[in-house]
N, CA, C and O atoms as CSV, one atom per row, in Angstrom:
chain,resi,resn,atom,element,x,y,z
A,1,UNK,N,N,81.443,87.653,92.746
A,1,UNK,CA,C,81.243,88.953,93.369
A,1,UNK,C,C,81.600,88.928,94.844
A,1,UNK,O,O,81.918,90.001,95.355
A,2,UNK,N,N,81.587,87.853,95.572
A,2,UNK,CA,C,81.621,87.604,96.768
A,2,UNK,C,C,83.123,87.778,97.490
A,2,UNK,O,O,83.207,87.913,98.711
A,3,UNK,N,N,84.458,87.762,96.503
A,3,UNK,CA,C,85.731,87.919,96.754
A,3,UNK,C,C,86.005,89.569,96.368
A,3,UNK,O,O,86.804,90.321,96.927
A,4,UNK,N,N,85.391,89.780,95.612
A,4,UNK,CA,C,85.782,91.671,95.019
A,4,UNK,C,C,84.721,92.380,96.567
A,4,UNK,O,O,85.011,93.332,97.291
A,5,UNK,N,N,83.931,91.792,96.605
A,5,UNK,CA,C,82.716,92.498,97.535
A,5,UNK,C,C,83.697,92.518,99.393
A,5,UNK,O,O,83.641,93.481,100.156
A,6,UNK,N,N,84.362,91.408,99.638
A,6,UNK,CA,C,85.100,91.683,100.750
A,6,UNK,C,C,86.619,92.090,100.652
A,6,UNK,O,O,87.446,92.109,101.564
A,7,UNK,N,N,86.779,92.403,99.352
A,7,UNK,CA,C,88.412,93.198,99.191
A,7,UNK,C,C,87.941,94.608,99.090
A,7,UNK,O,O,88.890,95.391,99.056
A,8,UNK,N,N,86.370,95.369,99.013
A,8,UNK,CA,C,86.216,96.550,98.654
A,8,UNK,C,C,85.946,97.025,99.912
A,8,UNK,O,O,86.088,98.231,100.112
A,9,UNK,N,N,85.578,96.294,100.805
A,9,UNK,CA,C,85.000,96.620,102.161
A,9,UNK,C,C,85.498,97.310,102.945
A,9,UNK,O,O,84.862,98.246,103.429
A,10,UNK,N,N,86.933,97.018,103.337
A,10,UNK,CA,C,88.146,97.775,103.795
A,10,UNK,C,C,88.272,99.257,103.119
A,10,UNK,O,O,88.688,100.147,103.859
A,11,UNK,N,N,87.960,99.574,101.834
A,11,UNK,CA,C,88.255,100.701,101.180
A,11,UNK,C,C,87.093,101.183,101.872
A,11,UNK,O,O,87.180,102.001,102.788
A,12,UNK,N,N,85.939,100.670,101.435
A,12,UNK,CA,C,84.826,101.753,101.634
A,12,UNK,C,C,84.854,102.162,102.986
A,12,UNK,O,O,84.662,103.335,103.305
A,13,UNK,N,N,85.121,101.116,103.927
A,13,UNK,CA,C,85.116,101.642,105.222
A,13,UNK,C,C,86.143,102.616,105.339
A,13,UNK,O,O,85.976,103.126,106.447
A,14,UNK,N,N,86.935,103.042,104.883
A,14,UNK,CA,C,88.147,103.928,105.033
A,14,UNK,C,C,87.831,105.192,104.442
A,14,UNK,O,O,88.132,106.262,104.972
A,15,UNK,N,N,87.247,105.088,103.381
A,15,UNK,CA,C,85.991,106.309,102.235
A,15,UNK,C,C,85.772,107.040,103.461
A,15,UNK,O,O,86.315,108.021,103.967
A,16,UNK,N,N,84.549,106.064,103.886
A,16,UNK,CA,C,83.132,106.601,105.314
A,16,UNK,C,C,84.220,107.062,105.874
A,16,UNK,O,O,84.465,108.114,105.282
A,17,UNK,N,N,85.089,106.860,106.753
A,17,UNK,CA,C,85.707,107.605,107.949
A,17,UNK,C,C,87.045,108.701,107.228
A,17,UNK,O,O,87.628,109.243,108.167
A,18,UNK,N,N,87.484,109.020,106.213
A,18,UNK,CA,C,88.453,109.592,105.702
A,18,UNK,C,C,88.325,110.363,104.238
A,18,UNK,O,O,89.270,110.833,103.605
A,19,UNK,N,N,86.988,110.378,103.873
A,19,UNK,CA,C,86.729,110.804,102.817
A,19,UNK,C,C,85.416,111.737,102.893
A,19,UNK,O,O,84.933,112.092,103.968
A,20,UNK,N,N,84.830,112.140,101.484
A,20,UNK,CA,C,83.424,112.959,101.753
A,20,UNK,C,C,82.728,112.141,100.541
A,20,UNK,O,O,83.035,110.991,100.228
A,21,UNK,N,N,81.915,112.792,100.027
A,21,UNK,CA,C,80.687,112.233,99.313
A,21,UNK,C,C,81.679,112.260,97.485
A,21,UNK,O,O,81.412,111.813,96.369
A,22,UNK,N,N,82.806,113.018,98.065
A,22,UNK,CA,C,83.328,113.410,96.308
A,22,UNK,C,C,84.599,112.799,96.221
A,22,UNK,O,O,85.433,113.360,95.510
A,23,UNK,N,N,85.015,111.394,97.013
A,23,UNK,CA,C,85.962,111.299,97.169
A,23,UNK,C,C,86.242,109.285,96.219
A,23,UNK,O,O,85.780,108.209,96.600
A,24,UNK,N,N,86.766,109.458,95.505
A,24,UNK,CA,C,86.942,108.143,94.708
A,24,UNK,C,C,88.262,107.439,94.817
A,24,UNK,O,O,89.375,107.962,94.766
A,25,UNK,N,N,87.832,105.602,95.047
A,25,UNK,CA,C,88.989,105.308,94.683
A,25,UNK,C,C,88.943,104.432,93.712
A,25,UNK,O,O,88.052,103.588,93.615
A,26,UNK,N,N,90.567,104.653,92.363
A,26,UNK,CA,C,90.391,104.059,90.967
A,26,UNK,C,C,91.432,102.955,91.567
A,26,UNK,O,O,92.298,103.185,92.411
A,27,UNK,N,N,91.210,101.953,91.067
A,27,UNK,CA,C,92.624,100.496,91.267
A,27,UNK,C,C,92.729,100.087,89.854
A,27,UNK,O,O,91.860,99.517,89.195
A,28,UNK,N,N,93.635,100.368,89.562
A,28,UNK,CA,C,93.662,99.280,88.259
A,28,UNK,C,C,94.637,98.397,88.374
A,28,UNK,O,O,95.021,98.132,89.514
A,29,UNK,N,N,95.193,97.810,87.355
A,29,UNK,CA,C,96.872,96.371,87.225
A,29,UNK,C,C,98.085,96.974,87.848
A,29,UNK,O,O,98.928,96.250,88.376
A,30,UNK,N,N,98.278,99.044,87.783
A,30,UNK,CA,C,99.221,99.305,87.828
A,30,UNK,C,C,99.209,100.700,89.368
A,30,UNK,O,O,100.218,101.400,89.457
A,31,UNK,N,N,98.684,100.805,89.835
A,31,UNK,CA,C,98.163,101.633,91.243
A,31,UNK,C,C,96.705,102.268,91.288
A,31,UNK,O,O,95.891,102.543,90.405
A,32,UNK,N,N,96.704,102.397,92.765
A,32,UNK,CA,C,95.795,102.813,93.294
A,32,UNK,C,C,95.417,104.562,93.406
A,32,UNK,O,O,96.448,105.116,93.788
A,33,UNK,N,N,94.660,105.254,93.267
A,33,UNK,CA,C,94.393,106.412,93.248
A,33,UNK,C,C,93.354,106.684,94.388
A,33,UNK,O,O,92.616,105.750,94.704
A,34,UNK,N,N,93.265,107.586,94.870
A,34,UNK,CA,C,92.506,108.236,95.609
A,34,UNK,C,C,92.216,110.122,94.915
A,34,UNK,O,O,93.043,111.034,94.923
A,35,UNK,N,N,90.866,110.154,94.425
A,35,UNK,CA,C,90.637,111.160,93.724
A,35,UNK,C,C,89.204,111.757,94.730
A,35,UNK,O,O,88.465,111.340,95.622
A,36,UNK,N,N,89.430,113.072,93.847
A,36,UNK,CA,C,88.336,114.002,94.760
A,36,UNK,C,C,87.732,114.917,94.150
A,36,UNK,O,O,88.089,116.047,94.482
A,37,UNK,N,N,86.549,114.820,92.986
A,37,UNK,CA,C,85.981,115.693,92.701
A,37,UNK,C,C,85.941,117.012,93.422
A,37,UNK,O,O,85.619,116.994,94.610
A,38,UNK,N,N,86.307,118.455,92.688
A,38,UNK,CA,C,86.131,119.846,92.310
A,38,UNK,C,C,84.438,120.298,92.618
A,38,UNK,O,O,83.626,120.640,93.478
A,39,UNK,N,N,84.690,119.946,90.947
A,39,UNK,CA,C,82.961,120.988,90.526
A,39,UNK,C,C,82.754,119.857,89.796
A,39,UNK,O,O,83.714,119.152,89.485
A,40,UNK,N,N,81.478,119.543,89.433
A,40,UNK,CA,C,80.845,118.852,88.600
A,40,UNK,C,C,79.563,119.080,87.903
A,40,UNK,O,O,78.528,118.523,88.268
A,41,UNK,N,N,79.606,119.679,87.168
A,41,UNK,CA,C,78.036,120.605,86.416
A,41,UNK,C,C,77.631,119.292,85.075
A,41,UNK,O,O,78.349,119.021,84.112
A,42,UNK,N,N,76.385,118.713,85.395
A,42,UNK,CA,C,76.175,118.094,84.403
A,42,UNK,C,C,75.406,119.322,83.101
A,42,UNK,O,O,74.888,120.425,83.275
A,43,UNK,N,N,75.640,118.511,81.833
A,43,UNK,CA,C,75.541,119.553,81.045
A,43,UNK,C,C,74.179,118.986,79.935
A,43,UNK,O,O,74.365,118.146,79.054
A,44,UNK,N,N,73.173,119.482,80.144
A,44,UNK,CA,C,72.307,119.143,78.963
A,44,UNK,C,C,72.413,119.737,77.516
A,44,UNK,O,O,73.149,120.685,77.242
A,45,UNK,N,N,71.785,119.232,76.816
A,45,UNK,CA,C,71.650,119.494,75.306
A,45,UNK,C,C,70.389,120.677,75.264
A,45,UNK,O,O,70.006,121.132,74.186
């Protein structure tokens, strides 16, 4: 955890100063995304 935990650090710090509370980033094998929740209504039964 200790190598993923200081490669995420840089992102998050970039989140905090360039992003808001709805703002995600996905990485997978093949690019990086920067996404930004809309609306989000959770939905009960």
């Amino acid at each position: 955890m200790g190598e993923i935990e200081k490669l995420a650090k840089p992102i998050y710090d970039w989140i905090k100063e360039n992003g808001n509370p709805h703002t995600q980033v996905i990485i997978t094998s093949e690019q990086l995304r920067v996404t930004e929740d809309v609306l989000g209504i959770p939905m009960k039964e």
